[in-house]
mmCIF file of the C-alpha atoms, coordinates in Angstrom:
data_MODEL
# 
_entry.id   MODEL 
# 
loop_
_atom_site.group_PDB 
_atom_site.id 
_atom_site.type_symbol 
_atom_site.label_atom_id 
_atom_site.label_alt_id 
_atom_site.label_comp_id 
_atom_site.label_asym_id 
_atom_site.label_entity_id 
_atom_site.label_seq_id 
_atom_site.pdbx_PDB_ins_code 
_atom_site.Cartn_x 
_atom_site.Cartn_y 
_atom_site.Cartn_z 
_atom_site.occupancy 
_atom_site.B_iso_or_equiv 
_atom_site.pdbx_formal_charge 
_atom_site.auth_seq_id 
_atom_site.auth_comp_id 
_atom_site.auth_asym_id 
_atom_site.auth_atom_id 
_atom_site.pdbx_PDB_model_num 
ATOM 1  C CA . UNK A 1 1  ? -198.823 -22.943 -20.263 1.00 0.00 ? 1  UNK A CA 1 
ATOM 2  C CA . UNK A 1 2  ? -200.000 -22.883 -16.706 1.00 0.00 ? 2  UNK A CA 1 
ATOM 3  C CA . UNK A 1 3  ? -202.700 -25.292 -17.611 1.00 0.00 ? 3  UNK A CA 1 
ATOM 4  C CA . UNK A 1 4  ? -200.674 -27.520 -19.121 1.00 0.00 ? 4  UNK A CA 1 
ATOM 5  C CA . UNK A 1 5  ? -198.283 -27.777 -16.224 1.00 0.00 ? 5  UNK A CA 1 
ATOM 6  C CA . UNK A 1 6  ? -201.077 -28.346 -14.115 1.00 0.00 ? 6  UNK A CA 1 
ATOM 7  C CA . UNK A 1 7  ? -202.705 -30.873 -15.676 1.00 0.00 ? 7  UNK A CA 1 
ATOM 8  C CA . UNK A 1 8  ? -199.476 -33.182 -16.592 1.00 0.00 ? 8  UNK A CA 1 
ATOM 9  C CA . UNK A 1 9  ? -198.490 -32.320 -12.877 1.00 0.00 ? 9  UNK A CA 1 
ATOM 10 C CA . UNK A 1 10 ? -201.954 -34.211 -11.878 1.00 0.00 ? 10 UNK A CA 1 
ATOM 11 C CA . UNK A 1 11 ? -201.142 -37.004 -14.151 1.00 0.00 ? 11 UNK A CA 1 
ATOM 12 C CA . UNK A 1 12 ? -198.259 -37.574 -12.576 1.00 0.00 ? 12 UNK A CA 1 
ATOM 13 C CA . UNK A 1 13 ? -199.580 -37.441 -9.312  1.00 0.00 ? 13 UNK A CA 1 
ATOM 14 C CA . UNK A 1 14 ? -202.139 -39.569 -10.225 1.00 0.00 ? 14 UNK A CA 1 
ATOM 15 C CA . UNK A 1 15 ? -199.794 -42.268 -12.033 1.00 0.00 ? 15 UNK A CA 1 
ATOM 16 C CA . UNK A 1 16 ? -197.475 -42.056 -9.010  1.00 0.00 ? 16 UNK A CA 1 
ATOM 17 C CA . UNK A 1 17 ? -201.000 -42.936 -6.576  1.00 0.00 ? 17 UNK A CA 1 
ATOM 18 C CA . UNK A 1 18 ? -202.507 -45.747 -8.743  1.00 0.00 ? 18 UNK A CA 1 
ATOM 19 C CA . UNK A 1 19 ? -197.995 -46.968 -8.612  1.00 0.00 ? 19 UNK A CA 1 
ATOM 20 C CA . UNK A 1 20 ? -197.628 -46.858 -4.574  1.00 0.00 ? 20 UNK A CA 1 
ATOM 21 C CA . UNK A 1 21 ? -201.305 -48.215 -3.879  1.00 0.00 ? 21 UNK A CA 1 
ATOM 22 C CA . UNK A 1 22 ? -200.629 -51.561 -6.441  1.00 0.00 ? 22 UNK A CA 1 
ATOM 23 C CA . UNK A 1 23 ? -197.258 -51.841 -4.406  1.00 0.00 ? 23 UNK A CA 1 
ATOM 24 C CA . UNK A 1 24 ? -198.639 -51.808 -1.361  1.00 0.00 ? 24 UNK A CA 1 
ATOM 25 C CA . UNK A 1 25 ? -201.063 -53.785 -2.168  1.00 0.00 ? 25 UNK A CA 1 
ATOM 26 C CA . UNK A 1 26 ? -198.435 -56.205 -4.136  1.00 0.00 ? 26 UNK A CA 1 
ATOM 27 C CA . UNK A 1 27 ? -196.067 -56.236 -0.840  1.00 0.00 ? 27 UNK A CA 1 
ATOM 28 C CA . UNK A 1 28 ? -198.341 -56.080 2.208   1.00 0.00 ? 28 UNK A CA 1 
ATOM 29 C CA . UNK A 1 29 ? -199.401 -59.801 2.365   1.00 0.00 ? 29 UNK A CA 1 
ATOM 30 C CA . UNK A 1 30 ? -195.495 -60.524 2.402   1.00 0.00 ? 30 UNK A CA 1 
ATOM 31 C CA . UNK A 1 31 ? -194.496 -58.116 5.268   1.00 0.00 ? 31 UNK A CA 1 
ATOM 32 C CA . UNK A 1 32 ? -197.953 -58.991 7.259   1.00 0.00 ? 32 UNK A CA 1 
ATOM 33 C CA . UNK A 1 33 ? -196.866 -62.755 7.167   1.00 0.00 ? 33 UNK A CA 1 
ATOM 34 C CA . UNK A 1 34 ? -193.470 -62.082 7.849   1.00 0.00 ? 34 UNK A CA 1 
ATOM 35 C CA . UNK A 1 35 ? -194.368 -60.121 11.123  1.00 0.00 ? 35 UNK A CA 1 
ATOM 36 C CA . UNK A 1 36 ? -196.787 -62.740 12.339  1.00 0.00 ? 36 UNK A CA 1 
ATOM 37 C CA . UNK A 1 37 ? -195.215 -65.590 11.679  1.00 0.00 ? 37 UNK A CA 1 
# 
């Protein structure tokens, strides 16, 4: 049982990585362009 909460609790964490990295990625040309120019 432990393993199994450990491993879908590293899944998540994973899934919730790869999620806020493509955002960033997705959002940071806007915000950079919007503070320089």
């Amino acid at each position: 049982m432990f393993e199994f909460l450990l491993l879908n609790f590293s899944l998540v964490a994973a899934f919730l990585a790869s999620f806020v990295t493509f955002h960033l990625l997705l959002f940071f040309p806007f915000l950079f362009s919007h503070v320089v120019f």
